[in-house]
N, C-alpha and C positions, 0 to 999 in steps of 0.2 A: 817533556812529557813523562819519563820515567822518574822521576822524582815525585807528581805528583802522585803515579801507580805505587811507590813506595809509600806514601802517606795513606792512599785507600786498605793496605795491605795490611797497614798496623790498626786502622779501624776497624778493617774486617775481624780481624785475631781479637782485639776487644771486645765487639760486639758480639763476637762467640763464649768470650768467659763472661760474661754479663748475660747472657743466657742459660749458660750453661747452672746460673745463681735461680736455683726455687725460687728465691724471696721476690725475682726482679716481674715472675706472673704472678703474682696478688694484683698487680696492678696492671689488667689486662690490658687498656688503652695504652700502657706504655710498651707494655709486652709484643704489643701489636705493632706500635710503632717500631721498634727497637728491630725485630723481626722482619719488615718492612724495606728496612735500609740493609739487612744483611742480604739477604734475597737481590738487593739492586748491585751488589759488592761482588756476589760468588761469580759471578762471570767475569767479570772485570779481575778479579784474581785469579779466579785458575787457568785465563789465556793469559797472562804474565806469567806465571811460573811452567806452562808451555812453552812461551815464546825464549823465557830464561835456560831451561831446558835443554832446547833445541838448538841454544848458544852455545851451551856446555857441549853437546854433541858436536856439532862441526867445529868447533874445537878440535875436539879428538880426531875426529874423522879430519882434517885436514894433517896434523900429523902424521898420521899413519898413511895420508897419501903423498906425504914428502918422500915414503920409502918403497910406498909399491901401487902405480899409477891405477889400478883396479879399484881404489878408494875413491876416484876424483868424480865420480858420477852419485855416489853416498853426499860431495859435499856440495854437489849442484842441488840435489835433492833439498839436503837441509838449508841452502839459503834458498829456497823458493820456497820451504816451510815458513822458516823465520819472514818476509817480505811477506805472505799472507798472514801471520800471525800479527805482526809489526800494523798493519792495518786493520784486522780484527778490532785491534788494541783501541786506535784513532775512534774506529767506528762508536766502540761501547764509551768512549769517552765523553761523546758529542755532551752535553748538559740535555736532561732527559725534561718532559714537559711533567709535570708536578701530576698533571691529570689523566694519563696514559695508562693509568691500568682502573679509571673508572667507568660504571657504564655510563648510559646516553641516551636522553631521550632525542630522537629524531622525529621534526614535523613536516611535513612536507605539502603546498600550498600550489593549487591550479593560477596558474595565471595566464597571461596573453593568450588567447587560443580558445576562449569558451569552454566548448562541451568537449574538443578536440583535448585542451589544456589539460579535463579535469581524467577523461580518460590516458592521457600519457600520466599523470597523478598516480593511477591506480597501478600501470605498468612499473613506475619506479620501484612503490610500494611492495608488489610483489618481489623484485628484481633483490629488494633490502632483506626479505622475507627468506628469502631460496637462499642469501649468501651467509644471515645467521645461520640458518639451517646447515648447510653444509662445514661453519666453522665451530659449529656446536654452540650455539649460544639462545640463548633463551628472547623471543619477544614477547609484546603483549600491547595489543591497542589499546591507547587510553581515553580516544578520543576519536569522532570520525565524523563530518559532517557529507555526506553522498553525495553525487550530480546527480539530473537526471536520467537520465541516460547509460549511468552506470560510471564507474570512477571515484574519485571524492576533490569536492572542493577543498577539503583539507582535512589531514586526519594527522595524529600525532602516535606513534608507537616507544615505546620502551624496551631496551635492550640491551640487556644485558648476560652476563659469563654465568653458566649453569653452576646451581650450588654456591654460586660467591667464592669461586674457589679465585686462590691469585691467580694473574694469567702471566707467562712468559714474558720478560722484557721488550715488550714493541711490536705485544697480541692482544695486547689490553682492546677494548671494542673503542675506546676514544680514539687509542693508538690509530686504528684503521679505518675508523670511520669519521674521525675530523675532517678529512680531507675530503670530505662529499659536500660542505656547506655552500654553499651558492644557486647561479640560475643555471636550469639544465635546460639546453633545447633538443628541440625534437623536429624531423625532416621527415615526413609520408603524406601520402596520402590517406585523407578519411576514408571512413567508410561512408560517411555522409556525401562524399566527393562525386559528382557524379558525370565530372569532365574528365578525371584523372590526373587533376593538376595537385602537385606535391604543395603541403602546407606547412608553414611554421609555426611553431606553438612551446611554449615553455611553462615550466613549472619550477616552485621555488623549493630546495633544501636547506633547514634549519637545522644543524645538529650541535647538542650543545649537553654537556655531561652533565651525568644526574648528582645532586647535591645533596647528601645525606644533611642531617639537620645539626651536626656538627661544624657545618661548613660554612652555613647561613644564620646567622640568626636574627627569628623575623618576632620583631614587637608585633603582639595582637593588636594593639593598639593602633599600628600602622596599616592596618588593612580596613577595606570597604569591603563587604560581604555580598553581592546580590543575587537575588533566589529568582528565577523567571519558568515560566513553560519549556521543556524542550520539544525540540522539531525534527524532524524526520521520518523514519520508517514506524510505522507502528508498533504498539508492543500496550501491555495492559497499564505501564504506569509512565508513560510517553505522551504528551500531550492534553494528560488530565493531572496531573499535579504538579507544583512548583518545586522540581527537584533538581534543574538546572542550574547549575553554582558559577558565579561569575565571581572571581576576585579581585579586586584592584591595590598595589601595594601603593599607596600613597607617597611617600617621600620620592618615588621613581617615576611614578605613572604606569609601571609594568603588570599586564593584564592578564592573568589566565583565568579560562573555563573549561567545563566538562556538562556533556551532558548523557554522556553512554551509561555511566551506572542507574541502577534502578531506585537507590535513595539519596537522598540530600547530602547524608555523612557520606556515603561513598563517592559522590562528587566532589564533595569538599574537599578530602584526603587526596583523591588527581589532581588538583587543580589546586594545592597548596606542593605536588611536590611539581608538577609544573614550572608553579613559580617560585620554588626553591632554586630549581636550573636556571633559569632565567635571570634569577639577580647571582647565580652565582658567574655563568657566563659574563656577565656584563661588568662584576669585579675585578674580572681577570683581566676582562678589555682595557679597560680602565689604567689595571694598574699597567699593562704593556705599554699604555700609552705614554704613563707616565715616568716609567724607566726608560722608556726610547731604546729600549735592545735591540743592538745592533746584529745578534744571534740570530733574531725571528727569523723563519725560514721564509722567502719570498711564499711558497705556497703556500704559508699560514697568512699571509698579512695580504692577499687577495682580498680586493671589494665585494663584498656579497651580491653586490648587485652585476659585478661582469658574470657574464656569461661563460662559465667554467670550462663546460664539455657539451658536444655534441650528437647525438644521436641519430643518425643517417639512414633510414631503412631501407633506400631503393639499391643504395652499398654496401648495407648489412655493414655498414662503419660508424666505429665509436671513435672521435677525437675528443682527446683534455687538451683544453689550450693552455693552460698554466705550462704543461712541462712537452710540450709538443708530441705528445702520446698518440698514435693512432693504429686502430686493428680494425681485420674485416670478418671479424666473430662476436656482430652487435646482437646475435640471437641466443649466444653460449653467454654473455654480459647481461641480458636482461633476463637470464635463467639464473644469477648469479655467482657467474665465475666473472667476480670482479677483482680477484685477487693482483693479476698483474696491472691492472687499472690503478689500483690502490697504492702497488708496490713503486707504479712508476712515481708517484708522490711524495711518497716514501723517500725512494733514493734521492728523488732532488730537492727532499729537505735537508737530509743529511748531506749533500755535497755542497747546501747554501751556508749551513752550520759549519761544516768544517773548510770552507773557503772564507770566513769570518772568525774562525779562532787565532 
């Protein structure tokens, strides 16, 4: 392991006099790039030259307690430094996912459960809402089709890190919010319920990071363009002109629409970056498929279609079945303290990663 932090170390130092060169930002895309990997490097280096450190220390410090036993509690200290360091080290090593510090659009889809289904829809939605909000991150719906009854049959949001700033190694919004793709059910009673008998009902989460146009690129050629009415809530240009944008990319069969903005062009541009995500998603799938990495983390490689986590209301209990997660603070989680919901994912990707290195 230290041999290959040796190699990162000499890259890092590189990549620093290669920045440190005017000439090398003329060329901002590389500049950015170059920048990019150093930023991924500085922690992974300066917990090695800690953990190096704090070798050279208990060193010493065992020394000096060969001659006067007051020392030997200094060198318990530093090997339980070093042993938290030592695995610091393991952790930042894991091989990091290419797409973790992009944003993400999230869709999210009424299913099983009617008007039950479309209103737990809306509960998610807020629940994703309250925990950008609290992590500082910026949404924006792109897209929303209502129940009636209130909820949505399906609505898509965008979300993304305020300002475009970079986020911290493993705060990125894919970082934390990949692990929410799949079926979510839900345990209460309606309100329409009028026995008091508990129902079940699910809805689907799609997340899938957004792909700048550098990442995809889409022949015009390759697309079906189609303009229709949109439907919904009223509004002065909703229902009276064809400004609803449906796009089809041909070579895939992959589908996006919009119909929330109020002209044509501004449909178009949701709903091409829509399906910018979506075929970029589906590259990545692809290409997983066909390197068969043996890294994947079990809770990445979950079928979209099992039923992920649970939502309990008569227990006020949240379980994730992926990693056997379970709490009885399901009202503080759909306020959006999902952080240790998230976290538990988190850690048992990394302990699938580093039980497979």
């Amino acid at each position: 392991m230290f041999e290959a932090v040796e190699e990162l170390v000499g890259e890092h130092a590189d990549l620093e006099k290669k920045l440190a060169d005017p000439s090398v930002h003329a060329d901002q895309a590389n500049a950015r790039k170059l920048n990019k990997r150093y930023a991924e490097l500085t922690p992974i280096v300066a917990t090695f030259r800690s953990w190096k450190q704090t070798g050279d220390d208990m060193d010493t410090a065992r020394e000096l307690a060969a001659d006067d036993p007051d020392f030997a509690a200094e060198v318990k200290d530093l090997e339980r430094q070093r042993e938290e360091l030592t695995e610091k080290l393991r952790l930042l090593l894991i091989p990091r996912d290419p797409s973790d510090d992009k944003d993400v659009i999230l869709e999210i889809k009424a299913g099983a459960g009617g008007d039950e289904s479309a209103l737990f829809a809306g509960d998610l939605l807020r629940m994703y809402l309250r925990y950008a909000e609290r992590v500082g991150w910026k949404t924006e719906i792109i897209d929303a089709t209502e129940s009636e009854l209130g909820g949505y049959k399906d609505v898509q949001v965008a979300v993304k890190t305020k300002g475009g700033q970079s986020p911290e190694p493993g705060q990125g919004v894919w970082a934390r919010l990949k692990y929410e793709g799949g079926v979510h059910r839900v345990q209460r009673v309606p309100a329409t319920e009028s026995q008091g008998r508990i129902h079940t009902s699910a809805a689907g989460v799609l997340v899938t990071p957004e792909a700048e146009e550098v990442d995809v690129e889409i022949n015009p050629n390759d697309l079906r363009i189609d303009v229709y009415r949109s439907s919904g809530p009223g509004g002065q240009s909703v229902n009276t002109t064809d400004s609803a944008v449906r796009i089809t990319h041909l070579p895939t069969g992959v589908v996006a629409s919009c119909q929330n903005e109020k002209s044509q062009l501004q449909n178009k541009e949701q709903a091409l970056r829509i399906l910018r995500s979506r075929l970029l998603a589906m590259a990545q799938e692809e290409a997983e498929r066909e390197a068969a990495d043996a890294r994947r983390s079990q809770v990445r490689t979950v079928d979209r279609s099992e039923k992920i986590r649970t939502y309990n209301f008569p227990e006020n209990r949240i379980s994730d079945h992926r990693v056997g997660f379970k709490a009885y603070n399901l009202d503080q989680v759909l306020d959006g303290d999902l952080d240790a919901v998230i976290q538990a994912c988190v850690d048992a990707d990394s302990a699938a990663k580093l039980a497979a290195a």
